[in-house]
C-alpha positions as CSV (number, residue, x, y, z in Angstrom):
1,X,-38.5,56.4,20.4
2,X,-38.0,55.9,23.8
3,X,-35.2,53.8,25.9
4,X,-37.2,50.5,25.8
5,X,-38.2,50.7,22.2
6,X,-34.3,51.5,21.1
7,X,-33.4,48.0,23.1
8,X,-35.8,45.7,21.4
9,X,-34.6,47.5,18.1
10,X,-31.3,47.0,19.0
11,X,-32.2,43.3,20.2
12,X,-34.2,42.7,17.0
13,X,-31.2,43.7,15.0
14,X,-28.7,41.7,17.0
15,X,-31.3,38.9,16.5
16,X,-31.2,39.3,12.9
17,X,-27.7,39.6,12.6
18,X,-27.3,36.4,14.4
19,X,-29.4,34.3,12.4
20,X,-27.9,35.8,9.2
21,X,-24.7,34.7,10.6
22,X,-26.5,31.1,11.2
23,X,-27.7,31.1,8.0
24,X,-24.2,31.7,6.4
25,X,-22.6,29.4,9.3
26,X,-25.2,26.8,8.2
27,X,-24.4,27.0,4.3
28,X,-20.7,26.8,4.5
29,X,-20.9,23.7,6.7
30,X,-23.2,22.6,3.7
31,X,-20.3,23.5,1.3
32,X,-17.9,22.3,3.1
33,X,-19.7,18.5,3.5
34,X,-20.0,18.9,0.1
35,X,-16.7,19.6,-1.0
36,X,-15.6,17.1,0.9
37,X,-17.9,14.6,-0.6
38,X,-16.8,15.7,-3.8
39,X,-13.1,15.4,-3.1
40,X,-14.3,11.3,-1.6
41,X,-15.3,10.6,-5.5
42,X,-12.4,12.1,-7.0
43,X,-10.1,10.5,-4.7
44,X,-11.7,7.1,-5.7
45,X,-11.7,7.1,-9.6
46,X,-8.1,8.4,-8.7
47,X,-8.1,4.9,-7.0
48,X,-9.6,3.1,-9.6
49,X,-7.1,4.1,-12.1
50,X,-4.2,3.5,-9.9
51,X,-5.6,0.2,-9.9
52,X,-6.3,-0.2,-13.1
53,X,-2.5,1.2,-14.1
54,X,-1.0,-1.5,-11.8
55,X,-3.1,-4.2,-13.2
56,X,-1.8,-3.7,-16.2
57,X,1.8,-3.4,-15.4
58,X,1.5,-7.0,-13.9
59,X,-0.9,-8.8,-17.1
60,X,2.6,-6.7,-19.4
61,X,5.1,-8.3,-16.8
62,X,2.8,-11.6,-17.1
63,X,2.2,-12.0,-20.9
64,X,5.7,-10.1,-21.7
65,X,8.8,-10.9,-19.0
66,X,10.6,-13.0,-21.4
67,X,10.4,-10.8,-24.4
68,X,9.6,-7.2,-23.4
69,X,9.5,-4.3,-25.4
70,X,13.0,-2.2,-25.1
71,X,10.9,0.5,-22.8
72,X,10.0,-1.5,-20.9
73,X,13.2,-3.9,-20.0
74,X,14.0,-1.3,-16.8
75,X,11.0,-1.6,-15.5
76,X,10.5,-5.3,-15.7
77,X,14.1,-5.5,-14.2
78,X,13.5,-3.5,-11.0
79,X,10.4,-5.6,-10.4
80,X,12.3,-9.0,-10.7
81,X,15.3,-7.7,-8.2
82,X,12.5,-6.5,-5.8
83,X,11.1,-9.9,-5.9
84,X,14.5,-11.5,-5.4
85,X,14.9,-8.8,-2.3
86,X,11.7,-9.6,-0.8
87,X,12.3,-13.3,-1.1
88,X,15.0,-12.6,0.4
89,X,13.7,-10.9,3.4
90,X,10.9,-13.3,3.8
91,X,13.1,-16.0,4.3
92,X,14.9,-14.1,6.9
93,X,11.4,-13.1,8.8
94,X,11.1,-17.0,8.4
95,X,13.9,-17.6,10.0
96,X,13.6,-15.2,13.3
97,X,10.5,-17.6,13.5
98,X,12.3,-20.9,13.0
99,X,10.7,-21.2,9.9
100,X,11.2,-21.3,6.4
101,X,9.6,-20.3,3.0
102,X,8.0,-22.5,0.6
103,X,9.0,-22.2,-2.2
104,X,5.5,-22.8,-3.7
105,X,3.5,-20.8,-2.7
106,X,6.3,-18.3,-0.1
107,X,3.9,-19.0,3.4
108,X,5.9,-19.7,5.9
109,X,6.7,-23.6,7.1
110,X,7.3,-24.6,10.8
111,X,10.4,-26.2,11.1
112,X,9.6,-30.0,11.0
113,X,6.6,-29.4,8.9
114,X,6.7,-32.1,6.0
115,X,4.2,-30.3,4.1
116,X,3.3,-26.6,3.4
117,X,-0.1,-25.8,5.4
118,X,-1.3,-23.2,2.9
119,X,-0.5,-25.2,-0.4
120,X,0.0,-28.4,0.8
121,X,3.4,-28.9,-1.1
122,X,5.9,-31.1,-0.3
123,X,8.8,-29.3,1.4
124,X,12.6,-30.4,1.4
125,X,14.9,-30.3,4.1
126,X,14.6,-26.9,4.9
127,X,17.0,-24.3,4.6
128,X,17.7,-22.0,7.7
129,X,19.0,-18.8,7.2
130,X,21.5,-18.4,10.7
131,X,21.0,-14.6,10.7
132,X,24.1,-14.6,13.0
133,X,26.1,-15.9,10.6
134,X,28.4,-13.3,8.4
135,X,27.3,-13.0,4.9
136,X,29.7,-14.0,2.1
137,X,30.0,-13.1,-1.1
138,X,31.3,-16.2,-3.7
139,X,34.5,-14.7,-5.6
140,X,35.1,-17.1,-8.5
141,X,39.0,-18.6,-8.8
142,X,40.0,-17.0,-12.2
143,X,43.3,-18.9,-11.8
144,X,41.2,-22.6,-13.0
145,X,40.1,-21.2,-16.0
């Protein structure tokens, strides 16, 4: 074999090693899609029974907050002090804005507004949170009782 046939051997085998690299480049990219197609689903019944979990907690907390089951007393608790707390916090986001909460429907109300413009509900004279003010905390007189 002489000096050019040894080259387009060599160049044949080079070529053939290529494409069976290709090949194998090609099929884990395949793999790889498919994995993370795969993994896409999963994630999404994952989703779906998140969903479905939290859906029932609230119909429970719905159908059951005034007379839970014992296991389920602590759980029911935490979600009505987080609902306080973010009350809370609303109405203090209302008030940077000059606004309040409605009590309704918790959207926030211009000051001056008469009525709620998501609900439509009648508001009182609105409470303003002065977020400059110090916070107190009521301590009852023991001595009166």
């Amino acid at each position: 074999m002489d000096f050019k046939d040894k080259i387009f051997k060599l160049g044949g085998d080079v070529r053939n090693s290529a494409g069976k690299l290709a090949g194998e480049a090609v099929d884990g990219a395949k793999k790889a899609a498919e994995k993370v197609k795969i993994n896409a689903a999963i994630s999404k019944s994952e989703t779906a029974i998140k969903d479905a979990y939290i859906a029932i907690g609230k119909k429970y907390e719905e159908l059951h907050s005034n007379d839970p089951e014992r296991v389920f007393v602590s759980f029911l608790d935490i979600i009505e002090k987080e609902k306080a707390n973010i009350a809370s916090l609303n109405g203090e986001l209302a008030a940077v804005d000059n606004a309040t909460v409605c009590k309704k429907c918790g959207k926030y109300v211009q000051q001056g507004q008469k009525f709620c413009p998501s609900c439509g509900a009648r508001q009182d004279e609105p409470e303003f949170i002065d977020l400059n003010a110090e916070k107190s905390i009521p301590v009852s007189d023991d001595s009166e009782q």
